[in-house]
C-alpha positions in Angstrom: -8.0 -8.4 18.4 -7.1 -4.8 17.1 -9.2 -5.2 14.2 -12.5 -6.3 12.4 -13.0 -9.5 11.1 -13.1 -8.2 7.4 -9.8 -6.2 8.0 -8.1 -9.5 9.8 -9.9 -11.4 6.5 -8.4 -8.5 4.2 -4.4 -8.5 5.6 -4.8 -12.2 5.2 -5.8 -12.3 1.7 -2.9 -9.8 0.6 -0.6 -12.0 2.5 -1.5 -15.5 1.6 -3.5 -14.6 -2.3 -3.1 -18.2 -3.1 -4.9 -19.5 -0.4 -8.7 -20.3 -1.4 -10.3 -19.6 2.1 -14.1 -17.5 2.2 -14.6 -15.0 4.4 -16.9 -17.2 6.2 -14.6 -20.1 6.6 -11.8 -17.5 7.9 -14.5 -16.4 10.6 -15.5 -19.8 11.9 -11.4 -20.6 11.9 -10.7 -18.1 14.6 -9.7 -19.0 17.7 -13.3 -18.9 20.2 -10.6 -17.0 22.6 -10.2 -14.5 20.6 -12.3 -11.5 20.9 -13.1 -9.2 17.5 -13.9 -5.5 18.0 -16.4 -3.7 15.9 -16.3 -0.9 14.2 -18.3 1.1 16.4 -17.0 0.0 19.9 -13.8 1.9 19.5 -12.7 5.1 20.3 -13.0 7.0 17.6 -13.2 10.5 16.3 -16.6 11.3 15.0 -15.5 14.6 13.4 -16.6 15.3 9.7 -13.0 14.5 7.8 -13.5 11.0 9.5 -17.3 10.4 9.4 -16.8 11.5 5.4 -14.6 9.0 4.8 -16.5 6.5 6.6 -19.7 7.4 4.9 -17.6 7.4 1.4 -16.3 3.5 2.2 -19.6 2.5 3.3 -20.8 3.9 -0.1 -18.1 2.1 -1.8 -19.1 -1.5 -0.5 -22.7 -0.5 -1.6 -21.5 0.1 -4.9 -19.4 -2.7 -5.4 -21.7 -4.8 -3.9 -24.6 -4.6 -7.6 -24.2 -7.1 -9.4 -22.3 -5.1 -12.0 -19.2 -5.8 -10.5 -19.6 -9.6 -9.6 -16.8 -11.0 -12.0 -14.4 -8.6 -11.1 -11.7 -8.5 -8.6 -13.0 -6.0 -5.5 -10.5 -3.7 -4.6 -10.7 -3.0 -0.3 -13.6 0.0 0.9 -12.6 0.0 4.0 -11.2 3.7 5.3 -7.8 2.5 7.0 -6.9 -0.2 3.9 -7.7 2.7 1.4 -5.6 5.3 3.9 -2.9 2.4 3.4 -3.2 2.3 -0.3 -1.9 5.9 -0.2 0.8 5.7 2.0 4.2 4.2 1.6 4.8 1.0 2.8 5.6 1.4 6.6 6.6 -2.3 7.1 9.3 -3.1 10.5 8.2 0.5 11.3 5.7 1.8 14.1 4.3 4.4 11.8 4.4 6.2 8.6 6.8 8.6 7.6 5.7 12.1 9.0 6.4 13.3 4.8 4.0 10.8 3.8 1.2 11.8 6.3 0.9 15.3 5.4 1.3 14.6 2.1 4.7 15.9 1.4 6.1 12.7 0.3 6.9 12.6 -3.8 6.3 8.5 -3.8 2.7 8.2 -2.6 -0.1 10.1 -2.3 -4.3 10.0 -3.0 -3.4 9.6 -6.9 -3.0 5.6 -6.2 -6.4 4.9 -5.6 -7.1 5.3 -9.5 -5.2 2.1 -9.6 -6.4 0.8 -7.0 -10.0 1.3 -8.3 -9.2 1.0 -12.0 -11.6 -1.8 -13.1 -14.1 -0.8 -11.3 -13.8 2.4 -12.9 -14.0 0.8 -16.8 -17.0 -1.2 -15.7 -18.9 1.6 -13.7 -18.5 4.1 -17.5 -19.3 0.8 -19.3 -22.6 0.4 -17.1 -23.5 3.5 -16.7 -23.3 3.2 -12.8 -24.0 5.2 -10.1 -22.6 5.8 -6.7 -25.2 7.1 -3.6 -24.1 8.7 -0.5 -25.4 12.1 0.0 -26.2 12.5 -3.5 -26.3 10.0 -6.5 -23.1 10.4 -9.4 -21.1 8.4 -11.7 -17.6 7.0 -10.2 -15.1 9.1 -11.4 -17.1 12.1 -9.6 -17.3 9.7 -6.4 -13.0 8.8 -6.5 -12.3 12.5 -6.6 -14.2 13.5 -4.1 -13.1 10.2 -2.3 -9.3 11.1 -3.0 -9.9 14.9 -2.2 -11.3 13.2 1.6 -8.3 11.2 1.7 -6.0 14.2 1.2 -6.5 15.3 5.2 -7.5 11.8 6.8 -4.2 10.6 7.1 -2.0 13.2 9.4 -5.9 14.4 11.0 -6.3 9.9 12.0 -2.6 9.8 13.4 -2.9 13.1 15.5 -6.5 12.2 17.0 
């Protein structure tokens, strides 16, 4: 498998919503042939735009994991969903649009992931939450630097 078990969980979910399947039951439904990678056994670029945004989504499922934010709906934390979320939809197509990965493209761009992250947004001001990675701030502070790191990531992650 190309992907983790929370990313295969994740593209099933937005696929099938109805379906009421944990994460736990999806896991012990895989096949016992197939083999799930790890985050850390690939190849992967370990320069600062990329470890930023990993640190940043690691921070983000700290952060959505207080209690805080149990009734809501968690939006995805993880770097190459929230890459996605920012990108037109590339569907039938081996890649995106060149336009959209350098951010020339008119139709997407980091300014989605304020939807994307709009609840959690209300209930972080209306709890007076706080984000920590390499320093401790409120949300809004944490999604722009999040969407400023998201700027790059996408045309740097398809020419690494």
């Amino acid at each position: 498998m190309t992907m983790t078990s929370a990313d295969a969980y994740h593209a099933y979910k937005t696929k099938f919503p109805k379906d009421k399947i944990g994460f736990s039951t999806f896991k012990k439904l895989k096949p016992p042939h197939i083999r799930c990678v790890s985050e850390t056994s690939r190849k992967s670029c370990l320069c600062q735009i990329c470890c930023n945004i990993a640190l940043k989504s690691e921070a983000l499922k700290t952060f959505l994991s207080q209690d805080s934010f149990k009734d809501i709906e968690k939006p995805p934390c993880d770097k190459n969903i929230l890459m996605n979320a920012t990108l037109c939809d590339y569907t039938g197509k081996a890649h995106h649009k060149s336009s959209c990965l350098r951010r020339e493209c008119k139709e997407c761009g980091v300014h989605h992931l304020q939807t994307v992250f709009e609840s959690v947004n209300r209930k972080s001001i209306q709890d007076d939450c706080k984000v920590t990675w390499y320093k401790s701030t409120n949300f809004e502070e944490f999604l722009a630097d999040l969407k400023e790191g998201m700027t790059n990531y996408p045309s740097h992650k398809f020419s690494v």
